[in-house]
C-alpha positions as protocol buffer text, in pm:
chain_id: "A"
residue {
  index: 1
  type: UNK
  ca { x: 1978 y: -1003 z: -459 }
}
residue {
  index: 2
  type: UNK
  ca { x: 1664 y: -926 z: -359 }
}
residue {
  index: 3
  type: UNK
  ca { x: 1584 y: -502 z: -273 }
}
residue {
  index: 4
  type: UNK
  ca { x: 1390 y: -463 z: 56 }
}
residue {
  index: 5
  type: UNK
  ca { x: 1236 y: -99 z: 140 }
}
residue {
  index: 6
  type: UNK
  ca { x: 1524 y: -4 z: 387 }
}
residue {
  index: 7
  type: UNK
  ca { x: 1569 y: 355 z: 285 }
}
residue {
  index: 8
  type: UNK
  ca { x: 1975 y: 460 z: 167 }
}
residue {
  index: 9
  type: UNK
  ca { x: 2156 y: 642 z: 456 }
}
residue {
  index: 10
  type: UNK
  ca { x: 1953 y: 1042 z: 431 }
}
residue {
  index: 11
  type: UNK
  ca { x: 2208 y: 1376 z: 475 }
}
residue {
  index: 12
  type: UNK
  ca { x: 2028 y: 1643 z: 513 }
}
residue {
  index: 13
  type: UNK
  ca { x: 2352 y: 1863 z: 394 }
}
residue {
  index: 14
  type: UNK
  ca { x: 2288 y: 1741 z: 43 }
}
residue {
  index: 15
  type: UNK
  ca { x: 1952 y: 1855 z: 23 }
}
residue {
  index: 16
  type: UNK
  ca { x: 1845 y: 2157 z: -163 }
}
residue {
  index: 17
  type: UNK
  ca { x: 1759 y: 2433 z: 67 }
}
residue {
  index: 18
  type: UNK
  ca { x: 1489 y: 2525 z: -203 }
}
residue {
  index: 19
  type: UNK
  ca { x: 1294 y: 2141 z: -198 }
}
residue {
  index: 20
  type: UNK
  ca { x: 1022 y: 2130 z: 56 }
}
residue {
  index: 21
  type: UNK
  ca { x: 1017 y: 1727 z: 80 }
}
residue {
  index: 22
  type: UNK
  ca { x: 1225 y: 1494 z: 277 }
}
residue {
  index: 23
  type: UNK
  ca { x: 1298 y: 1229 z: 3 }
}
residue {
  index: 24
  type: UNK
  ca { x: 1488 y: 887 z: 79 }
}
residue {
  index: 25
  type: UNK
  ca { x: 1504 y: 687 z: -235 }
}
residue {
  index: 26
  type: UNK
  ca { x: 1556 y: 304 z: -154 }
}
residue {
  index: 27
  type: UNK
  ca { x: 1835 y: 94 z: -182 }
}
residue {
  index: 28
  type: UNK
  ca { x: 1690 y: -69 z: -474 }
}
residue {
  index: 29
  type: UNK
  ca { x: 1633 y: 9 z: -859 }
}
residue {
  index: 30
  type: UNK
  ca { x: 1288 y: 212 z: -790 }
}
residue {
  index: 31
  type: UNK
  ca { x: 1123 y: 331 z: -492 }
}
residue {
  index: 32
  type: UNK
  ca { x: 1122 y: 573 z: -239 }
}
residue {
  index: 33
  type: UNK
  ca { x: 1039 y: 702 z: 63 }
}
residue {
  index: 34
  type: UNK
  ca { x: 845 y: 1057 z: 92 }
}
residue {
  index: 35
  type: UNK
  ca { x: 892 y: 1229 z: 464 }
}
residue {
  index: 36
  type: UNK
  ca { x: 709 y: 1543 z: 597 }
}
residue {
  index: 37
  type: UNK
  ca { x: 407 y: 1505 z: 440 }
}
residue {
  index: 38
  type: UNK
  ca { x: 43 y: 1464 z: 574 }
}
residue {
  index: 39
  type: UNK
  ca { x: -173 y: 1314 z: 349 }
}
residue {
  index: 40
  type: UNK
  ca { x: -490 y: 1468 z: 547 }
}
residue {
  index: 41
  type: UNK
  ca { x: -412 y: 1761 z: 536 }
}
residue {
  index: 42
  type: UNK
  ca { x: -441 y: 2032 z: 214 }
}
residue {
  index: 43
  type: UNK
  ca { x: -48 y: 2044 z: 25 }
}
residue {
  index: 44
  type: UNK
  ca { x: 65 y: 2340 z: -175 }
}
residue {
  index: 45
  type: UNK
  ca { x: 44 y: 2334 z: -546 }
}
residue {
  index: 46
  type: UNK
  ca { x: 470 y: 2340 z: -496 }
}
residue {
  index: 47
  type: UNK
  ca { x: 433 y: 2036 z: -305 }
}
residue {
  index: 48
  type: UNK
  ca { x: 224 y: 1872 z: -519 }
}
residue {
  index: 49
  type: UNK
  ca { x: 432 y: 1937 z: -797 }
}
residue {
  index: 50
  type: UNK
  ca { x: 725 y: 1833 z: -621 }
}
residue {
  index: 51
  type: UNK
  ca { x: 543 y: 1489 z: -500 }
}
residue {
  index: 52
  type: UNK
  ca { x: 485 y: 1449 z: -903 }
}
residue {
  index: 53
  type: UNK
  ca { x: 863 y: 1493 z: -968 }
}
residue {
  index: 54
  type: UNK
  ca { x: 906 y: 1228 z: -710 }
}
residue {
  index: 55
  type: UNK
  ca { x: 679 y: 970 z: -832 }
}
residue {
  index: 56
  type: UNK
  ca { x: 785 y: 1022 z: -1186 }
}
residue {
  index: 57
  type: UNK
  ca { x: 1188 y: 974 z: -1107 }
}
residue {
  index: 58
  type: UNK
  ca { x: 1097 y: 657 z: -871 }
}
residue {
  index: 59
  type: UNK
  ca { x: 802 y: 503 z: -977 }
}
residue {
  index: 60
  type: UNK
  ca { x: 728 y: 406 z: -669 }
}
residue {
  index: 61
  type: UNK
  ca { x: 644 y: 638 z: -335 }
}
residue {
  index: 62
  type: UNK
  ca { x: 620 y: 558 z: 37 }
}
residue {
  index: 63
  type: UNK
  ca { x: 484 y: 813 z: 269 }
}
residue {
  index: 64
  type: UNK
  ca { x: 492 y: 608 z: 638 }
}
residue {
  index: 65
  type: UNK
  ca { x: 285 y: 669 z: 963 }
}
residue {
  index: 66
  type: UNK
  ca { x: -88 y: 878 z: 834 }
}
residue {
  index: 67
  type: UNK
  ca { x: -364 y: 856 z: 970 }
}
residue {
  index: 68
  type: UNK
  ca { x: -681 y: 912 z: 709 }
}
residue {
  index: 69
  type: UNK
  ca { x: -961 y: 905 z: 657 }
}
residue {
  index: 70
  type: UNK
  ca { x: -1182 y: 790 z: 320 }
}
residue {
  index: 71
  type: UNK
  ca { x: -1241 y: 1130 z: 251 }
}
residue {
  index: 72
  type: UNK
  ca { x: -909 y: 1226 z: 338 }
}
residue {
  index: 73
  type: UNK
  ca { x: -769 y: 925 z: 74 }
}
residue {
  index: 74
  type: UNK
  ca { x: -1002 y: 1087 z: -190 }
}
residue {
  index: 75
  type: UNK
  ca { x: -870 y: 1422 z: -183 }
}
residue {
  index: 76
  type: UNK
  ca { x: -514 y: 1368 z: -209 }
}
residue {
  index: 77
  type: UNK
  ca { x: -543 y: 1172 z: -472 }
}
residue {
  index: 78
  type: UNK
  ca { x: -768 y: 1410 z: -656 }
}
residue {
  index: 79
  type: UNK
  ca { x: -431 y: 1632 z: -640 }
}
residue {
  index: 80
  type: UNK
  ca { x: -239 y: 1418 z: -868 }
}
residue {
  index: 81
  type: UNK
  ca { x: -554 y: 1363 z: -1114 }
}
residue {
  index: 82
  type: UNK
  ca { x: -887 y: 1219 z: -1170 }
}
residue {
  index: 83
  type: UNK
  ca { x: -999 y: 982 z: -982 }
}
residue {
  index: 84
  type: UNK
  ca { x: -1120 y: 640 z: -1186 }
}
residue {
  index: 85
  type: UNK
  ca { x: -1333 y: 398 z: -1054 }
}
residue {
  index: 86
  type: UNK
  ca { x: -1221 y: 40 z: -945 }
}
residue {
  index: 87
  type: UNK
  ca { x: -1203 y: -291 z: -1207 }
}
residue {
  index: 88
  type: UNK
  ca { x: -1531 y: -494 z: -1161 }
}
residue {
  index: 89
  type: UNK
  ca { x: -1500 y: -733 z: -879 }
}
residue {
  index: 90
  type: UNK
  ca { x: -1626 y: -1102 z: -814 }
}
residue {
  index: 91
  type: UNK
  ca { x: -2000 y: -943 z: -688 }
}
residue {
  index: 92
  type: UNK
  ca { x: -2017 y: -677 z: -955 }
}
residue {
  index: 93
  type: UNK
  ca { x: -2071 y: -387 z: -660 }
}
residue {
  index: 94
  type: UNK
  ca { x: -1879 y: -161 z: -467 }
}
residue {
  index: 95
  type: UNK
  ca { x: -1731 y: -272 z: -149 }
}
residue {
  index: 96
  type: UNK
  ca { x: -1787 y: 54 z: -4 }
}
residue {
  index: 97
  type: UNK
  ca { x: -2134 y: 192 z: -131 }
}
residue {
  index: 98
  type: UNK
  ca { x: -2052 y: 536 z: 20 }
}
residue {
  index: 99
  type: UNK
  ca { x: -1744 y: 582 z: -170 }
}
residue {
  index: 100
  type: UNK
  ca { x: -1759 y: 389 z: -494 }
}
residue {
  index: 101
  type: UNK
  ca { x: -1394 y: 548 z: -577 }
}
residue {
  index: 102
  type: UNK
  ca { x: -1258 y: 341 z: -329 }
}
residue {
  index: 103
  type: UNK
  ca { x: -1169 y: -25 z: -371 }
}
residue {
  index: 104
  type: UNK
  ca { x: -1114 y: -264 z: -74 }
}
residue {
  index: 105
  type: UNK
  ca { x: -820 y: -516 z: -48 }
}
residue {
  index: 106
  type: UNK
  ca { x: -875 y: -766 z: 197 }
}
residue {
  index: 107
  type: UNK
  ca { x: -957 y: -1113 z: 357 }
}
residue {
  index: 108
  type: UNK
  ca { x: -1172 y: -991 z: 604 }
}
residue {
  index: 109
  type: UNK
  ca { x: -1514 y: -1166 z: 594 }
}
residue {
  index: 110
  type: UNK
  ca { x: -1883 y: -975 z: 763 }
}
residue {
  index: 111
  type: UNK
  ca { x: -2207 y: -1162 z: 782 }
}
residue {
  index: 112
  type: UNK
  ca { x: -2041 y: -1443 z: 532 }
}
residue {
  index: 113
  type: UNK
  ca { x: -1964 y: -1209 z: 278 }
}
residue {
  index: 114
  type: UNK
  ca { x: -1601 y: -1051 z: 217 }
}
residue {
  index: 115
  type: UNK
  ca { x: -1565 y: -702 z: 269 }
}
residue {
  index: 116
  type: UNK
  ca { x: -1280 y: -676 z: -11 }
}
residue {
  index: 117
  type: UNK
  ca { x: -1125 y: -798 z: -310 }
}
residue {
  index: 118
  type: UNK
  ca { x: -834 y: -1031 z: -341 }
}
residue {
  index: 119
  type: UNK
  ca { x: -830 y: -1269 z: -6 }
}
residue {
  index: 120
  type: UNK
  ca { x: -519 y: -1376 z: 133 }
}
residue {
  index: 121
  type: UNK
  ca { x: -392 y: -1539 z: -116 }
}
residue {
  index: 122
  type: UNK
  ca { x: -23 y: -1458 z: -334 }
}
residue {
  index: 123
  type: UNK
  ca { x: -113 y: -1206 z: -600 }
}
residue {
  index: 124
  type: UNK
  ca { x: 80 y: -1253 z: -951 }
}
residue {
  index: 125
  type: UNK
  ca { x: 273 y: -1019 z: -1095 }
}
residue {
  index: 126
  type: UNK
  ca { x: 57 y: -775 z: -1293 }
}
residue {
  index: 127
  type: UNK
  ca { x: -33 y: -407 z: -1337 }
}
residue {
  index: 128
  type: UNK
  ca { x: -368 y: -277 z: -1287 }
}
residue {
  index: 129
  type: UNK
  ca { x: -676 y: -276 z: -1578 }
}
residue {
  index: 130
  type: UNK
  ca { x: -437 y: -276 z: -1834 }
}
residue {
  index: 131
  type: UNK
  ca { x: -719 y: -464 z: -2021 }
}
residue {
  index: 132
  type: UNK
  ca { x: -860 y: -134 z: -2070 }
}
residue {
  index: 133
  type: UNK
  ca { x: -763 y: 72 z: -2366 }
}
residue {
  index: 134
  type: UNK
  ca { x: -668 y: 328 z: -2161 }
}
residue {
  index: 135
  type: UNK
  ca { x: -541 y: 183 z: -1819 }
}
residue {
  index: 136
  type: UNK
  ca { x: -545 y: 380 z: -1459 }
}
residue {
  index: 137
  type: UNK
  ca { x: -197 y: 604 z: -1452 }
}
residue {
  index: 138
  type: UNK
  ca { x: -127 y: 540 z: -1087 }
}
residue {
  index: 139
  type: UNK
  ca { x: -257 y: 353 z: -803 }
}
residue {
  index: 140
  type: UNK
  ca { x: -255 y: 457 z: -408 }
}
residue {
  index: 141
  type: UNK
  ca { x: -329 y: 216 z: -128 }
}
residue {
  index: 142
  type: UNK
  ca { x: -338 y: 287 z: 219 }
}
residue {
  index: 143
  type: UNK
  ca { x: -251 y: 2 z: 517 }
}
residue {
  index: 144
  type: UNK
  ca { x: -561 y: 52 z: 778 }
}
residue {
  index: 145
  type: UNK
  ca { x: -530 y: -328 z: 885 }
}
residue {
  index: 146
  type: UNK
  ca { x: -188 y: -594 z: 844 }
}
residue {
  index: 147
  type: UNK
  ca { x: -137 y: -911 z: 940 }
}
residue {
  index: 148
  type: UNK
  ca { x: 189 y: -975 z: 1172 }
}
residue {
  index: 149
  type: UNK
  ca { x: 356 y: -1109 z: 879 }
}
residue {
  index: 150
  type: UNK
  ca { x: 327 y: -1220 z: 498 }
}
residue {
  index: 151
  type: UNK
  ca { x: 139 y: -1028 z: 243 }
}
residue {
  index: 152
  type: UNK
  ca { x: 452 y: -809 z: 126 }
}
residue {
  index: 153
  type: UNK
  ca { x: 425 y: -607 z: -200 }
}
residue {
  index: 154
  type: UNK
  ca { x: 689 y: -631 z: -470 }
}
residue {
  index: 155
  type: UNK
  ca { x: 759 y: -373 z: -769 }
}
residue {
  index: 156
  type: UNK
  ca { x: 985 y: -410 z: -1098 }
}
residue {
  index: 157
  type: UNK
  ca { x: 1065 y: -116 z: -1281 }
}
residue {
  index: 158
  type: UNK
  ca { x: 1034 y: -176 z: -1612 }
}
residue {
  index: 159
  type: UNK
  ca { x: 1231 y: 58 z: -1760 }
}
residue {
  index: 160
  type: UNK
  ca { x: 1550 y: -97 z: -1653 }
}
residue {
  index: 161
  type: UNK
  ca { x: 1374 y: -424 z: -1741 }
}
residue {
  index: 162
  type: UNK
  ca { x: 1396 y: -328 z: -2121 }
}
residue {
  index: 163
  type: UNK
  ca { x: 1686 y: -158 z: -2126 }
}
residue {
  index: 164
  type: UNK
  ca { x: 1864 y: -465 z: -2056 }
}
residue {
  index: 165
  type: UNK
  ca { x: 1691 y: -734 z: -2225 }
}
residue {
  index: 166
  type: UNK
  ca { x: 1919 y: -874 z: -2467 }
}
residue {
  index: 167
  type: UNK
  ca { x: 1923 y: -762 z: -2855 }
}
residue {
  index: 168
  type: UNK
  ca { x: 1727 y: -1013 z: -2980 }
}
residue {
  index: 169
  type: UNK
  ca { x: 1465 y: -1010 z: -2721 }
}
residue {
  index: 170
  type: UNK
  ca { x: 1428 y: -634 z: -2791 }
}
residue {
  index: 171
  type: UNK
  ca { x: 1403 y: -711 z: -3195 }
}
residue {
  index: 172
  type: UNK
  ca { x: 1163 y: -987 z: -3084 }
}
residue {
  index: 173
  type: UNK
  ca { x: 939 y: -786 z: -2877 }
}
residue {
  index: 174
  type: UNK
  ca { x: 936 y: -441 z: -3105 }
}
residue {
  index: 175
  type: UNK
  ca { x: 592 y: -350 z: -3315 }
}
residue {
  index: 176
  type: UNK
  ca { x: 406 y: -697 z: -3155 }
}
residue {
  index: 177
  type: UNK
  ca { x: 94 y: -653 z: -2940 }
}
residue {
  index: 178
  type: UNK
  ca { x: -36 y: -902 z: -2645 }
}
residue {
  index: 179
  type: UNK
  ca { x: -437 y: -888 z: -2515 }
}
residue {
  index: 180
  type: UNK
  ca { x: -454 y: -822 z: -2181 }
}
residue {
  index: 181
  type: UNK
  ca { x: -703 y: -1057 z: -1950 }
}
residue {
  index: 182
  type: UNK
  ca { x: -1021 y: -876 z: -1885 }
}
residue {
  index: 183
  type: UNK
  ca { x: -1162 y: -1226 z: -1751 }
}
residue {
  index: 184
  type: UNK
  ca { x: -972 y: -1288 z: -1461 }
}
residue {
  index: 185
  type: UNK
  ca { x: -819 y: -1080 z: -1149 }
}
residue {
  index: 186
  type: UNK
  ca { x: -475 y: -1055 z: -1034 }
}
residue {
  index: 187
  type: UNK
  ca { x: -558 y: -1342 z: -803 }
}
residue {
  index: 188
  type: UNK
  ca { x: -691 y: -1583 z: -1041 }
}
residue {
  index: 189
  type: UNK
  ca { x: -1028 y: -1519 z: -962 }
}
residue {
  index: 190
  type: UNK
  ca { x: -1260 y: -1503 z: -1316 }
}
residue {
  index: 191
  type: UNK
  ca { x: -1479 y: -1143 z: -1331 }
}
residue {
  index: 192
  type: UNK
  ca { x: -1875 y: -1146 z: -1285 }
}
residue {
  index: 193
  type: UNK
  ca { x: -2018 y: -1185 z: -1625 }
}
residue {
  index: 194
  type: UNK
  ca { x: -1684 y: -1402 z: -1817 }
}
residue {
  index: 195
  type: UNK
  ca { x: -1684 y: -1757 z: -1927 }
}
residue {
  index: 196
  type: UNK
  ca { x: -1406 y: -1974 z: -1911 }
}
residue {
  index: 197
  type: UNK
  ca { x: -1116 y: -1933 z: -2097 }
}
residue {
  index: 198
  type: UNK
  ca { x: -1057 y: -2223 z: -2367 }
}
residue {
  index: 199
  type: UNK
  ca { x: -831 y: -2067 z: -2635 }
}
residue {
  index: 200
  type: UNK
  ca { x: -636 y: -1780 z: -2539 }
}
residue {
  index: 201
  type: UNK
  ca { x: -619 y: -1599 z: -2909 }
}
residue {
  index: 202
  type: UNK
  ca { x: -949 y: -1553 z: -2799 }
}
residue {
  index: 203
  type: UNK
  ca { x: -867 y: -1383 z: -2480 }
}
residue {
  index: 204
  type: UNK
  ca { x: -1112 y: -1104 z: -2399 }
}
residue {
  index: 205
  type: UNK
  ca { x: -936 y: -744 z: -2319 }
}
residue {
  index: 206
  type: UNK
  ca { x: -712 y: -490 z: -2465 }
}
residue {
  index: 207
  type: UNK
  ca { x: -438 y: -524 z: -2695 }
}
residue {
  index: 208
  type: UNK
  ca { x: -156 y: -336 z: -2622 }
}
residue {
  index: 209
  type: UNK
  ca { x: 231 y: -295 z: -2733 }
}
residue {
  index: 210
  type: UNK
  ca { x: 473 y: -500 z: -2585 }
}
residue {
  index: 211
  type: UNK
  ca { x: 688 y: -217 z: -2584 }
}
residue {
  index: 212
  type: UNK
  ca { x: 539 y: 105 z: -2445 }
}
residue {
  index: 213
  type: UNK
  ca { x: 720 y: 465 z: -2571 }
}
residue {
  index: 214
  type: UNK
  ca { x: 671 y: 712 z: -2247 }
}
residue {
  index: 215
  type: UNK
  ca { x: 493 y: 1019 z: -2428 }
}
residue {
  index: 216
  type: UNK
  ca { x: 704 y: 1270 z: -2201 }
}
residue {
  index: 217
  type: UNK
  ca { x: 1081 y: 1173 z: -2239 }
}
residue {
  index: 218
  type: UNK
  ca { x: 1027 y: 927 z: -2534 }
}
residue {
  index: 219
  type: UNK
  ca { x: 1223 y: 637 z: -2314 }
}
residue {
  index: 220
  type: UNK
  ca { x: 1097 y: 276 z: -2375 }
}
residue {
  index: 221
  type: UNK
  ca { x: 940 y: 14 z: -2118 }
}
residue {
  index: 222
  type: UNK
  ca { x: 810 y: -311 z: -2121 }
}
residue {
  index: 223
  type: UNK
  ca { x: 409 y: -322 z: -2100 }
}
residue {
  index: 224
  type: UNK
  ca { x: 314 y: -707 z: -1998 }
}
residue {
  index: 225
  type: UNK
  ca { x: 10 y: -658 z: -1831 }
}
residue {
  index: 226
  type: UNK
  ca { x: -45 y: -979 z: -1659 }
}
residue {
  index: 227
  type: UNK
  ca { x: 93 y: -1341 z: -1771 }
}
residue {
  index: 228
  type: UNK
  ca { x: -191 y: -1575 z: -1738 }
}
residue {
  index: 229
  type: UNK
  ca { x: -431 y: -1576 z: -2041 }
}
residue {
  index: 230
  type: UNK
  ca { x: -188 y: -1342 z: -2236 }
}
residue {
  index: 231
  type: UNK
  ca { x: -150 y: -1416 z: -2648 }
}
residue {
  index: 232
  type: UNK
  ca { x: 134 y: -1199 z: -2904 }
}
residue {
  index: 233
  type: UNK
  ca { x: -80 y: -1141 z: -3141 }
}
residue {
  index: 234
  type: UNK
  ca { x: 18 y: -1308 z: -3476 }
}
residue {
  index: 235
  type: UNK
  ca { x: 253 y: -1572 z: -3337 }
}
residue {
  index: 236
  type: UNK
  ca { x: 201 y: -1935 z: -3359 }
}
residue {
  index: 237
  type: UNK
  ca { x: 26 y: -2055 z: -2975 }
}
residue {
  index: 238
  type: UNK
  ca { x: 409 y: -2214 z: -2940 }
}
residue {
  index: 239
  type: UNK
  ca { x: 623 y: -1867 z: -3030 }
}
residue {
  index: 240
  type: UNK
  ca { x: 350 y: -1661 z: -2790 }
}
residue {
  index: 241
  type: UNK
  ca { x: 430 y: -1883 z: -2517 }
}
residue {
  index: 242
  type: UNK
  ca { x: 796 y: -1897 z: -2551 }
}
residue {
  index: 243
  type: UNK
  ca { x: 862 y: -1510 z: -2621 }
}
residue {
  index: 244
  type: UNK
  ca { x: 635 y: -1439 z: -2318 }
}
residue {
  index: 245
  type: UNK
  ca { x: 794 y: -1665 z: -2082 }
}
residue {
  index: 246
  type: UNK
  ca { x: 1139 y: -1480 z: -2228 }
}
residue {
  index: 247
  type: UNK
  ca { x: 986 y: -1144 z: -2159 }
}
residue {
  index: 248
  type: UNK
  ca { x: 863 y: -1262 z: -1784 }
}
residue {
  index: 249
  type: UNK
  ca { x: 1122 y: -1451 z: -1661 }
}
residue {
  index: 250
  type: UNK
  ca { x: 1383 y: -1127 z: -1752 }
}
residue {
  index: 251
  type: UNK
  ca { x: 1133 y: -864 z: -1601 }
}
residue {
  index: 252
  type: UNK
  ca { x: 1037 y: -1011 z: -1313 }
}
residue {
  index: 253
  type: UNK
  ca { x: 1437 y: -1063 z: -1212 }
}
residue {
  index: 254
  type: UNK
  ca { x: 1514 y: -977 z: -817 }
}
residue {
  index: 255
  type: UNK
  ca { x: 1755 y: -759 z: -937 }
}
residue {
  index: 256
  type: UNK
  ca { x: 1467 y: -487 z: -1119 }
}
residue {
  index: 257
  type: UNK
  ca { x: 1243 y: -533 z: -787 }
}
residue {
  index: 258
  type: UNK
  ca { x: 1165 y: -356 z: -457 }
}
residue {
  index: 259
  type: UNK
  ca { x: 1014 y: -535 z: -180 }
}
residue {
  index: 260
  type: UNK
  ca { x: 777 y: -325 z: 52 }
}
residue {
  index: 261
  type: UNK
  ca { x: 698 y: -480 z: 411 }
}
residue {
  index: 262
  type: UNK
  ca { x: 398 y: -301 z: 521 }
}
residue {
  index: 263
  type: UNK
  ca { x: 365 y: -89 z: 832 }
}
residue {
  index: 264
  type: UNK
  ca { x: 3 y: -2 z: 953 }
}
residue {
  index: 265
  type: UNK
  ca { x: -38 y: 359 z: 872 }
}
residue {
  index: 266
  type: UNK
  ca { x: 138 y: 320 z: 504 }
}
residue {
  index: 267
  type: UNK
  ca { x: 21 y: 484 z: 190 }
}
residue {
  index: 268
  type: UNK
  ca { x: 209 y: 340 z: -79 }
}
residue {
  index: 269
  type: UNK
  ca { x: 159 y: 534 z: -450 }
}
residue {
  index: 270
  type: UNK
  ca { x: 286 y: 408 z: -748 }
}
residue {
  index: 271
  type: UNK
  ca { x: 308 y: 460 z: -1159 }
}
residue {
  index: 272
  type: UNK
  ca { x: 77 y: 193 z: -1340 }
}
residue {
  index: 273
  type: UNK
  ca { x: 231 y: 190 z: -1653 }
}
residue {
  index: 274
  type: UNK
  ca { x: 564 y: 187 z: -1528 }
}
residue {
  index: 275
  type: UNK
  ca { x: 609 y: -118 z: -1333 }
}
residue {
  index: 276
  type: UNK
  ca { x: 407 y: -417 z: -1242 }
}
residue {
  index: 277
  type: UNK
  ca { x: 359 y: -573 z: -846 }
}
residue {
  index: 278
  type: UNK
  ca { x: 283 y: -908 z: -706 }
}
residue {
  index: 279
  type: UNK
  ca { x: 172 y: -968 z: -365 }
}
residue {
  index: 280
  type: UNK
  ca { x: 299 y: -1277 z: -126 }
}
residue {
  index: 281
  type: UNK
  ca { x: 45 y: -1459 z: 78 }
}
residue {
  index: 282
  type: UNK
  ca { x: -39 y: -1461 z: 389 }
}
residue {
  index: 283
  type: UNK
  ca { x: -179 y: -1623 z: 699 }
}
residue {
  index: 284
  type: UNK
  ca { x: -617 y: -1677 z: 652 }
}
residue {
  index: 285
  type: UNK
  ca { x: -638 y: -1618 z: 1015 }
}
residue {
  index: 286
  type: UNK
  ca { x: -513 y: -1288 z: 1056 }
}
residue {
  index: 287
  type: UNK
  ca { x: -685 y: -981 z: 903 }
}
residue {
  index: 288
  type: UNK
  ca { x: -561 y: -764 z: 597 }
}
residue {
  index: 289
  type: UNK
  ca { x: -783 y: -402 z: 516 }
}
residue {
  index: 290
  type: UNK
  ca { x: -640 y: -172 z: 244 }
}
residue {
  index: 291
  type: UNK
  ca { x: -824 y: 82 z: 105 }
}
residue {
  index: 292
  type: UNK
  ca { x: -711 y: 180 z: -268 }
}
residue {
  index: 293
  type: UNK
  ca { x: -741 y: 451 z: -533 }
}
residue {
  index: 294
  type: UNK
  ca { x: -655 y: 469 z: -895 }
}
residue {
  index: 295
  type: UNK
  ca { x: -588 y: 835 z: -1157 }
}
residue {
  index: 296
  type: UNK
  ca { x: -743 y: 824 z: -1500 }
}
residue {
  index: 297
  type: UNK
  ca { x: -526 y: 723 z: -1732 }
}
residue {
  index: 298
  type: UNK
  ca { x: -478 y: 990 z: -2042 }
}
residue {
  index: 299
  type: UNK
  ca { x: -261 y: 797 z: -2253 }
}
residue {
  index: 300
  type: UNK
  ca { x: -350 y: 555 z: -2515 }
}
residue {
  index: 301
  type: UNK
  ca { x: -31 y: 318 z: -2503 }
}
residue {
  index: 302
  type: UNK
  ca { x: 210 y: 306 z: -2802 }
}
């Protein structure tokens, strides 16, 4: 079946007394929701740590209903680490001169020019700048404009994704690397400065292991950056193609995902390296604005 982001029933009772947050975790295999907390305002370092214990158990956090502003987006994510600047975009400048931190997600188009990244079109499954060699640890975006419907964001843990991939998918997939796509954006859309694509062993971007070890607990997950564009290095153009597709099609299975509808007001955080996201399209006449964040990464995957 396909997870939505209805929270599990909450009691209260079987809460610690000693936890300061309200958390709901979703009735689906990653994702939760985070209540009590007010992004504007400064948290306590228990909180923060707390909110950290969170994110790392669920991959995915929802805190519902703030009100923020840029600066206010800024410094709570400067809590949970450094902040890293966004991927190049289609005009090679920020969307938001005053805060280059800050990426823009949207359709919306000023003086014939969009004011964000990404339009309104479905956005593939990926996770973020893994064509870097060391990719952002976590991403927040915040909902300041949504469209009625459509444009829904999807998560699949990938943990559980490679714990149950078959035996000889796992033997297929251990000590091989894939590049990553620098070229093109999680859209389609090919990067300020690329050429076209023609042979994919020649991919520009990172090259990472299939197979990423968490450097904490030492449990496996599945790295795939983003399909398009994407070569096992080694591997006959045939093999490549047909271990990836494997790898995809088990990954990206309804039963590993959460489906988030947005709300305006949402600030949705998540784990990079732990699970990759898609987007579903939506109507060109209505108007999407998120504004997003990333944390320096400080691992170098293995």
């Amino acid at each position: 079946m396909c997870y939505n982001q209805c929270a599990k029933h909450f009691d209260p009772d079987t809460m610690s007394k000693t936890d300061p947050l309200d958390i709901v975790p979703l009735n689906a295999p990653l994702g939760a929701e985070i209540h009590g907390i007010d992004a504007s305002q400064t948290l306590s370092t228990e909180l923060v740590s707390s909110i950290n214990e969170a994110w790392d158990k669920y991959h995915v956090l929802i805190l519902r209903n703030q009100k923020i502003s840029d600066t206010n987006l800024l410094a709570f994510t400067k809590l949970f680490g450094e902040l890293d600047p966004p991927g190049p975009n289609p005009f090679g400048e920020p969307f938001l001169p005053s805060f280059p931190e800050i990426n823009v997600i949207s359709n919306v188009t000023e003086n014939g020019r969009p004011i964000g990244n990404l339009g309104d079109g479905e956005a593939v499954w990926h996770a973020d700048m893994t064509y870097s060699q060391i990719p952002p640890k976590a991403a927040l975006l915040y909902a300041i404009e949504i469209p009625p419907s459509g444009g829904d964001t999807y998560f699949a843990n990938m943990y559980t994704a490679y714990d149950t991939l078959p035996a000889k998918l796992k033997a297929q997939a251990a000590q091989k690397k894939v590049i990553h796509d620098a070229s093109h954006n999680s859209a389609g859309v090919k990067r300020k400065g690329f050429g076209e694509i023609t042979d994919i062993r020649a991919t520009p971007g990172a090259h990472h292991p299939l197979v990423r070890t968490d450097p904490n607990t030492g449990a496996y997950c599945l790295f795939l950056g983003r399909r398009p564009n994407a070569y096992v290095i080694g591997l006959d153009l045939d093999e490549s193609e047909k271990l990836l597709n494997e790898l995809w099609s088990h990954a990206t299975q309804e039963d590993f995902t959460m489906r988030h509808q947005w709300q305006q007001g949402d600030l949705l955080m998540w784990r990079n390296l732990n699970v990759i996201h898609r987007r579903d399209a939506f109507d060109p006449n209505t108007r999407r604005i998120m504004h997003r964040t990333q944390i320096k990464g400080d691992e170098r995957i293995r």
